[in-house]
C-alpha positions in Angstrom: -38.1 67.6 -46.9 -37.4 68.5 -43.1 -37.3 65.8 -40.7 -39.6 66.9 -38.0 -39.0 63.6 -35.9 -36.6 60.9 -36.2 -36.9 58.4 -32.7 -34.3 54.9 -33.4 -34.3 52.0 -31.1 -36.5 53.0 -28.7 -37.4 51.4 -25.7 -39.3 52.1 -22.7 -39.2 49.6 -19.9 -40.8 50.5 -16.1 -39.5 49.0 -13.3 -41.6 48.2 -10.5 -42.0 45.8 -7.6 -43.5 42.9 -9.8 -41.1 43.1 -12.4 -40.3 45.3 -15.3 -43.0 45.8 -18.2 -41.2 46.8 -21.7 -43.9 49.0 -23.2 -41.5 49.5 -26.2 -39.2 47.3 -27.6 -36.7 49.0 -30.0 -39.1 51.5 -31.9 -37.8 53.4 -34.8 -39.6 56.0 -36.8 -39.2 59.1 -39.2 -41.7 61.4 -39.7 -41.1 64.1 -42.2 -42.5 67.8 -42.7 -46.2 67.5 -44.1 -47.0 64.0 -43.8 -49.9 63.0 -41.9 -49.0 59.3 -39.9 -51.7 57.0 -37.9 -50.6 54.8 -35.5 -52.8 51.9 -34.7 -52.6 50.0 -31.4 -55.2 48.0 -29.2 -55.3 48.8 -25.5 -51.7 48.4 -23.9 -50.1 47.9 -26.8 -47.4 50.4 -26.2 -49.1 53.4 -28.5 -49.7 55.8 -25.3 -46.3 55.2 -24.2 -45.1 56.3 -27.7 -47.2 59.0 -28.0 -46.1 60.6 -24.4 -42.0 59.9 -25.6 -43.1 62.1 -29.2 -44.7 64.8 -27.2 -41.6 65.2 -24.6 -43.9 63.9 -21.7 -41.6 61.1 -21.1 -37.8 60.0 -21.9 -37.0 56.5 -23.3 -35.1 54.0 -21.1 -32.6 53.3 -24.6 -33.0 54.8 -28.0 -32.9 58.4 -29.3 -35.2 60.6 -30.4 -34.5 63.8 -32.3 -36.8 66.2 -33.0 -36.1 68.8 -35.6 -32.7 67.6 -35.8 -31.7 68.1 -31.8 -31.5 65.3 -29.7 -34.0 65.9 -26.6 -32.0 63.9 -24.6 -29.8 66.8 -24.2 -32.4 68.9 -22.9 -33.3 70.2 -19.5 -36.7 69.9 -18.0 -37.6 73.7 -18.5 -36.0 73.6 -22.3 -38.6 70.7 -22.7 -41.7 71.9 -20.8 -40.8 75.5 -23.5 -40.6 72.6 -26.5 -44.2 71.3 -25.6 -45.4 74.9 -25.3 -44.4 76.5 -29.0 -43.1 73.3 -30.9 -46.2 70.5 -30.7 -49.7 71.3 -30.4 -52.0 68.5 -28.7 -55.0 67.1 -29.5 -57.0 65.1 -26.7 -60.3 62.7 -27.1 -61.6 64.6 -24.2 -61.1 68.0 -25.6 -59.5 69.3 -22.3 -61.2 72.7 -22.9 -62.1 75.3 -20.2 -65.9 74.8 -19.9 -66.8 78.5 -18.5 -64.2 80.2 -20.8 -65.2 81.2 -24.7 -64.2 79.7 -27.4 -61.4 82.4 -28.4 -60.4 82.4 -24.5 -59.7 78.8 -25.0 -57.7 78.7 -28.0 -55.8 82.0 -26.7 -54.5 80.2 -23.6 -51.2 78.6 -25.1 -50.2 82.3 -26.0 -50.8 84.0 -22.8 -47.6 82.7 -21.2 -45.3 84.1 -24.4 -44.2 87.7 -24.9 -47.6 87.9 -27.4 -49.2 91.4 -26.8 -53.0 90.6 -26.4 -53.9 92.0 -29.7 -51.8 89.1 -31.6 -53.0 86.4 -29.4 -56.6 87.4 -30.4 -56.0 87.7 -34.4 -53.5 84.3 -34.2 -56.7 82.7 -32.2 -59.3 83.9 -34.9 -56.9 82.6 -37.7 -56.7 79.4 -35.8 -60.5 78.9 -35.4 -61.0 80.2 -39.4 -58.3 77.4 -40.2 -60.1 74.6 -38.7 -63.6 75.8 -40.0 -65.5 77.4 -37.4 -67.5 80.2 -37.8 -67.3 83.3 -36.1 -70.4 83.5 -34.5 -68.9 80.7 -32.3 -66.0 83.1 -30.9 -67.8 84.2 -28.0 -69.5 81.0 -27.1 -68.7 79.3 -24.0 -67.1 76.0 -24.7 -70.0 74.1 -23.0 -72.4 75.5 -25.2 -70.9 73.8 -28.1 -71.4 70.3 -29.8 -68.9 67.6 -29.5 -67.3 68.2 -33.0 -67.5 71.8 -32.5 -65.4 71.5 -29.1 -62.7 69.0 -30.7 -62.0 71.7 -33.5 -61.5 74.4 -30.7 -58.9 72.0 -29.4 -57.5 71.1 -32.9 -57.7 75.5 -33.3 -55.8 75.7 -29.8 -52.9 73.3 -30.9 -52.5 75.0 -34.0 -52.2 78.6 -32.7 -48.4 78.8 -31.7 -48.0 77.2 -35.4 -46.3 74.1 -33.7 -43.8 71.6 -36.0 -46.0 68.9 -35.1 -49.6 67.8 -33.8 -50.1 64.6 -31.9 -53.8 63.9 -32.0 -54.9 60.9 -29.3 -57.8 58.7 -29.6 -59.4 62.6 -31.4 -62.9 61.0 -32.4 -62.7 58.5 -29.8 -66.0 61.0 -27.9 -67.8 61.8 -30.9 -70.2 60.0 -33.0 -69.2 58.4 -36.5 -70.8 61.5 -38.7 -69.2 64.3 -36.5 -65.5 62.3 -36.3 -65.6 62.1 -39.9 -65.9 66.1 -40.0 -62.9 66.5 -37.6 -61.1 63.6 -39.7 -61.4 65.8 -42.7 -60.1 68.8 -40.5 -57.0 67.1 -39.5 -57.1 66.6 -43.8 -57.2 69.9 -44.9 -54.4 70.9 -42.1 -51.8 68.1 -43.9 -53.0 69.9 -47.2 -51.7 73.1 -46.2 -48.0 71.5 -45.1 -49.3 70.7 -41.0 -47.1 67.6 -39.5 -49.9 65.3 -37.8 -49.4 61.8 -35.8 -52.5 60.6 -34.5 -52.9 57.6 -32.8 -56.2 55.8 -32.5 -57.2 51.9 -32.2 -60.1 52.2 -35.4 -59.3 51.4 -39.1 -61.3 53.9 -40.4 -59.9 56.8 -38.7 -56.3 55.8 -39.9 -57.5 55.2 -43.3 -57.7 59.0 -43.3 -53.5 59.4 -43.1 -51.0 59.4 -45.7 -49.2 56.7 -43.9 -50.4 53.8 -41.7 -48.5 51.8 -38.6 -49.3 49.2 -36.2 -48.2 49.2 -32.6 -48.7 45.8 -30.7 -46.7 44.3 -28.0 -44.1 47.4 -27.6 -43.4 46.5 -31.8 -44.2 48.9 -34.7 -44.9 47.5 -38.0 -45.5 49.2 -41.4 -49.5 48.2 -42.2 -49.1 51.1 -45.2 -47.0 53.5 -46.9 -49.1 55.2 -49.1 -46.3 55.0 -51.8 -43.8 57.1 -49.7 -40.4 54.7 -50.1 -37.8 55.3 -47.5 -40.4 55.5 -44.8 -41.3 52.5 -42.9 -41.4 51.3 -39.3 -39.0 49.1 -38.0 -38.9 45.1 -38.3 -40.2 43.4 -35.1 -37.7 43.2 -32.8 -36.4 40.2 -31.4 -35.8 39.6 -27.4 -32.7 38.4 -27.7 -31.6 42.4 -29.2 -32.6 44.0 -25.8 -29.6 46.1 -24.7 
């Protein structure tokens, strides 16, 4: 199978005033083409940190991460913004969807800074929407009109439509009632089905329980909680202070 990413030793430490704060302390992880991976944290446990290094938001202070075989590291900021754009699709708990704008509009927007004539970005947008279960007669709805689920599959529709490597879905149910997250759970499900690469992070057991693979973030430390029978693919052992480079 492909190796979609592949981060070893990472650490991210911030330097301020007060002292420095290690929000990661030596994480290593492989995630491979297909696999669907939760990664549970509480509250400043290190998981947004993580999640914001695997989407090419930030850089570790040591480690490496490679993603689809290059090291980022080696990339400039304009090669990276261009990653974020066609190679990971984003999924946010607060939708982040234009509220005047129609539902195609919405999920159209990635493509409209690409060389995509407007014809393709509207028939990759309407195969986006049918992938994630929506029915047409939602197209032209404006995305306020829309129910909570209904809006958090336009954004699940929206990552998918430059047919990324991977999607990283934060806190995705964390705005919508148990019934409704459950539908957008079983989204996210039927995407893995069809060979999608998905890392979601979330702080609820019964929202990982929905991945192929479970992990446990705390204190900047990763931990394998599950493996759903997958050997070769576990987090690494907690770290010990004394390793910090």
């Amino acid at each position: 199978m492909t190796v979609v990413l592949d981060v070893n030793g990472l650490h991210r430490i911030y330097r301020t005033k007060a002292g420095d704060t290690h929000a990661l302390r030596g994480v290593s992880l492989t995630v491979e083409q297909g696999e669907f991976v939760a990664i549970m944290g509480p509250s400043g446990s290190g998981k947004s940190t993580l999640m914001n290094i695997l989407g090419c938001l930030d850089k570790p202070t040591h480690g490496s991460y490679r993603f689809e075989g290059a090291d980022i590291a080696d990339y400039s900021e304009d090669e990276l913004a261009d990653l974020r754009a066609t190679r990971i699709g984003f999924v946010f708990q607060s939708f982040n969807l234009l509220p005047r704008a129609t539902v195609l509009r919405n999920v159209m927007l990635p493509l409209v800074y690409t060389l995509c004539p407007r014809p393709e970005r509207e028939q990759r947008a309407r195969f986006a929407l049918h992938c994630v279960g929506l029915e047409e007669r939602f197209f032209e709805h404006r995305s306020n009109e829309l129910s909570g689920g209904q809006m958090q599959r336009v954004a699940i529709a929206r990552a998918l439509v430059n047919n990324p490597a991977l999607i990283l879905a934060d806190e995705p149910t964390g705005n919508l009632d148990t019934r409704t997250g459950e539908l957008v759970l079983e989204t996210f499900t039927r995407l893995k089905e069809t060979g999608r690469t998905i890392v979601l992070i979330t702080h609820e057991p019964d929202v990982a329980a929905h991945a192929d693979r479970v992990l446990s973030i705390r204190d900047g430390l990763l931990y394998t909680a599950s493996t759903g029978g997958k050997a070769g693919h576990t987090a690494n052992m907690p770290f010990r202070e004394g390793d910090m480079p």
